[in-house]
C-alpha positions as CSV (number, residue, x, y, z in Angstrom):
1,X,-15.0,-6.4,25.3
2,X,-17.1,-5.4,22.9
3,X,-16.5,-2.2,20.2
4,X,-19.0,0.6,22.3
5,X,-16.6,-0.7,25.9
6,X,-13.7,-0.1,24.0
7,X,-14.7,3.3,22.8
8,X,-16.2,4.4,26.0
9,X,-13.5,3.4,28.0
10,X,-10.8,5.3,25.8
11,X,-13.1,8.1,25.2
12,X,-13.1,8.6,29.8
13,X,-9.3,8.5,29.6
14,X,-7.9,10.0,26.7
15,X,-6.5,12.9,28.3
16,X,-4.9,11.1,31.1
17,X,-3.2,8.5,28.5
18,X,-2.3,11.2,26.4
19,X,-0.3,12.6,28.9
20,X,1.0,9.0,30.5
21,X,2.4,8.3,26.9
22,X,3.3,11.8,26.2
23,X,7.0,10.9,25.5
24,X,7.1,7.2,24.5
25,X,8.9,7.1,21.5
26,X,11.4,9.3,23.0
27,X,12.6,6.5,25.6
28,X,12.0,3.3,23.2
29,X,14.8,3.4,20.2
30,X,13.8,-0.2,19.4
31,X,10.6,1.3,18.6
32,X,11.2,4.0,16.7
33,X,13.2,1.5,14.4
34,X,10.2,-0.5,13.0
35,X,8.2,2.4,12.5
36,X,11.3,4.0,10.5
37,X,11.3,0.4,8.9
38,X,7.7,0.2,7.9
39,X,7.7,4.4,7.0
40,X,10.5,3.1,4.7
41,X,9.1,0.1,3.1
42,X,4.9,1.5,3.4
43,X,5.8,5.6,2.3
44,X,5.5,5.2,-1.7
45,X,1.6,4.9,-1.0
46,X,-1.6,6.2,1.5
47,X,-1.1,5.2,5.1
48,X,-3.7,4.5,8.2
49,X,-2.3,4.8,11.4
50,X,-5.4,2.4,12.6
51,X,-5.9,2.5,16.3
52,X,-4.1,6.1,16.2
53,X,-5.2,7.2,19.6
54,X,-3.9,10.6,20.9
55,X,-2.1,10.9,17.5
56,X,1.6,10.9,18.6
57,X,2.8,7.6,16.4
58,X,0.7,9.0,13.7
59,X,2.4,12.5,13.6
60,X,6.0,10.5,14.3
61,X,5.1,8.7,10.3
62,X,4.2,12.0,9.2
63,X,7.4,13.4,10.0
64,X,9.2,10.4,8.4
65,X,7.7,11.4,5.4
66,X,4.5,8.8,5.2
67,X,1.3,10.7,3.3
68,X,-0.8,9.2,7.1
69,X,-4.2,9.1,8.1
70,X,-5.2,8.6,11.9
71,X,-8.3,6.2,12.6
72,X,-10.1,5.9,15.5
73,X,-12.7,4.2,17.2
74,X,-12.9,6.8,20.3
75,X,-14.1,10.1,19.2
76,X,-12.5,11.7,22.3
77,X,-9.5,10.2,21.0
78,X,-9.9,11.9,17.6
79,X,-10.6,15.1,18.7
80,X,-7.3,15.5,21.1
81,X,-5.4,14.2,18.5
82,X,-6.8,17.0,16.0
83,X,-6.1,19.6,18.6
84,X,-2.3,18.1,19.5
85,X,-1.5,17.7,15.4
86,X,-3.8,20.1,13.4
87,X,-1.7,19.0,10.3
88,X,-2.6,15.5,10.6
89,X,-5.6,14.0,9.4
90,X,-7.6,12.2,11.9
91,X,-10.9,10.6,11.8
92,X,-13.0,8.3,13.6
93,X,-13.6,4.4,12.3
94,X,-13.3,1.0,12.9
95,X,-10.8,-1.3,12.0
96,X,-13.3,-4.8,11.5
97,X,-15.0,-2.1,8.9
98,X,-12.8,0.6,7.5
99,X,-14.3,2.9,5.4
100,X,-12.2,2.6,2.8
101,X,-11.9,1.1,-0.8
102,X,-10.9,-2.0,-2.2
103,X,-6.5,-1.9,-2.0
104,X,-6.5,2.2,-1.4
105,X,-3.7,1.8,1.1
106,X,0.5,1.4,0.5
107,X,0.7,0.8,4.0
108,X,-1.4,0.2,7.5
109,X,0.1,0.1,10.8
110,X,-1.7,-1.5,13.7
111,X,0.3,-0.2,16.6
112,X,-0.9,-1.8,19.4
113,X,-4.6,-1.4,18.7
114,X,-5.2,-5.4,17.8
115,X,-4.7,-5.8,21.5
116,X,-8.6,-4.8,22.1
117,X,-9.6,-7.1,19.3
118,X,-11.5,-10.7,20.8
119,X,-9.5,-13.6,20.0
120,X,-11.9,-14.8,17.6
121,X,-12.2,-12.0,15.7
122,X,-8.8,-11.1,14.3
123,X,-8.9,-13.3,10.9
124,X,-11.7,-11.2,9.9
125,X,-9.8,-8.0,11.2
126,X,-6.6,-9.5,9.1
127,X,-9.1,-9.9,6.3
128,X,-10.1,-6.5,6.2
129,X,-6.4,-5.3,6.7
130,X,-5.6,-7.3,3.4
131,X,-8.9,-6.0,1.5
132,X,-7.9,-2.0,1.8
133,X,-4.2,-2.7,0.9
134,X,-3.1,-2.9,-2.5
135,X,-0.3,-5.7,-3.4
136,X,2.7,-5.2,-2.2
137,X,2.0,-3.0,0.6
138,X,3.1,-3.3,4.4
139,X,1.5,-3.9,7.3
140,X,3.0,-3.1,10.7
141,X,1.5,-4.4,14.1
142,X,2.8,-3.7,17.7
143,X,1.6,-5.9,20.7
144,X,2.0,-7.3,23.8
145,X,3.9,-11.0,24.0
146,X,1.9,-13.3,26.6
147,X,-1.1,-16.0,26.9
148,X,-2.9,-14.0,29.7
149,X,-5.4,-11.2,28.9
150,X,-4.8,-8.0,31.1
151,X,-7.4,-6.2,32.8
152,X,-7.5,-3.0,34.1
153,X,-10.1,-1.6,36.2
154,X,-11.0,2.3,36.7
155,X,-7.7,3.4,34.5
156,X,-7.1,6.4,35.8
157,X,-9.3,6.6,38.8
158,X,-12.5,6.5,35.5
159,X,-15.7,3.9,36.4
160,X,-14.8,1.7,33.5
161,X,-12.3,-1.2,32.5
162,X,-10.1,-2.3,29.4
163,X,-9.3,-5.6,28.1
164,X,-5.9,-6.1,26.8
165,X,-5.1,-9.6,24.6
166,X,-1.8,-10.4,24.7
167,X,-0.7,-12.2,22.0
168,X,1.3,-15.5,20.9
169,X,3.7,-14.1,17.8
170,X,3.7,-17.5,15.9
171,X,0.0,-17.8,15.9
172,X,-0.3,-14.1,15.0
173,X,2.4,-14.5,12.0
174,X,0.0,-17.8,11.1
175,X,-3.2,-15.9,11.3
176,X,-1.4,-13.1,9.1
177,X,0.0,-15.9,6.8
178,X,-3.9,-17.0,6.7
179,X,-5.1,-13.6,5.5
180,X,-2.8,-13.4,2.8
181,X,0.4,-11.5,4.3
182,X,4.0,-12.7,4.2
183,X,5.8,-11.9,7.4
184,X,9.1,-10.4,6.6
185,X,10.4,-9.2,9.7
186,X,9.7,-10.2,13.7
187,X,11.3,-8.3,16.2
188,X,11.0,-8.9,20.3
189,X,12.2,-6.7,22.7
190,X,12.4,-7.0,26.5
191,X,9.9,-4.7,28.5
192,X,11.0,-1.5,29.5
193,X,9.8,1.3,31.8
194,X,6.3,0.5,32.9
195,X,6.0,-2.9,30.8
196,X,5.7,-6.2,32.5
197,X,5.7,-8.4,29.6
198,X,8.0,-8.6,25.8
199,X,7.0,-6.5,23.3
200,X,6.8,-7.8,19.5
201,X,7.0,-5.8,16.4
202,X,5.3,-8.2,13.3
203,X,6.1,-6.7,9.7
204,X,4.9,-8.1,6.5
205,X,4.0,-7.4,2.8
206,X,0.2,-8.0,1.5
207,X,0.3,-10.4,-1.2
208,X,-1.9,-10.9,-4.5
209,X,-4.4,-13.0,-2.4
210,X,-5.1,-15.1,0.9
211,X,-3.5,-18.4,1.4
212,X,-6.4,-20.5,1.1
213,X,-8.2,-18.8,-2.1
């Protein structure tokens, strides 16, 4: 899918998902241990929370004492997350081209936000992560384990569809290696509640430069 499907389609649902994922980190322990992880090792420095959404995760690093920006692509998004946590920057942007300088980050958290990203287009997005992060800063990413994209149609009972691109850990840890991160930590969990598929947590530390420069 392309950026503009992706945007529209979470701009028609964001209330709905809000509401769906209202409580998430509440019934997911395993969860709220690699974000306490990455809070940890990523707080000493600026934080994106990139592919923020209705702002929950984002507010859950702000109250683990991480100085956290929410970005965006879906304006609705942005907006409902301003409204839900007024003391919590937000702001709308895209990951492929964040606006932000050259190593301004001490950490960036992807939490399951690469999911909407084409196949063939997540080096560059790993390129990018590696550009705004200054050495020695973490990166976090949450996704879905699996070979076969998900598709849902009308979400919600809305007239548009989502693409989700589950992902092969290995070849992400590779792709991260590729880009310049070390991978420090993997973590897979079973699926719980309403997930049909594991669940992988990838942690690693941005080093001085990519592997192949």
């Amino acid at each position: 899918m392309s950026p503009d499907s992706v945007r529209a389609a979470y701009d028609a649902i964001a209330v709905p998902y809000a509401e769906m994922f209202r409580t998430v980190l509440e019934d997911r322990p395993a969860d709220r241990a690699s974000l306490a992880l990455f809070a940890e090792l990523a707080g000493g420095g600026p934080v994106a929370d990139v592919g923020s959404g209705p702002g929950r995760v984002t507010a859950y690093l702000r109250g683990l004492g991480c100085d956290v920006t929410g970005i965006d692509l879906s304006p609705e998004m942005v907006a409902l997350a301003r409204r839900t946590f007024p003391d919590v920057p937000f702001r709308q942007g895209a990951m492929a081209g964040l606006d932000l300088p050259d190593g301004a980050l001490g950490g960036l958290l992807a939490w399951y936000s690469v999911i909407h990203i084409e196949p063939d287009a997540v080096p560059s997005v790993f390129a990018e992560f590696h550009r705004v992060m200054a050495p020695g800063g973490h990166l976090m990413l949450g996704f879905q384990v699996g070979d076969e994209p998900l598709r849902l149609v009308e979400p919600f009972g809305r007239p548009v569809s989502l693409d989700f691109h589950r992902l092969d850990p290995d070849r992400v840890a590779a792709q991260l290696e590729a880009a310049g991160f070390a991978v420090r930590v993997r973590t897979i969990r079973a699926p719980e509640g309403r997930e049909n598929v594991p669940q992988a947590h990838l942690l690693a530390r941005r080093m001085n430069r990519p592997a192949d420069g």
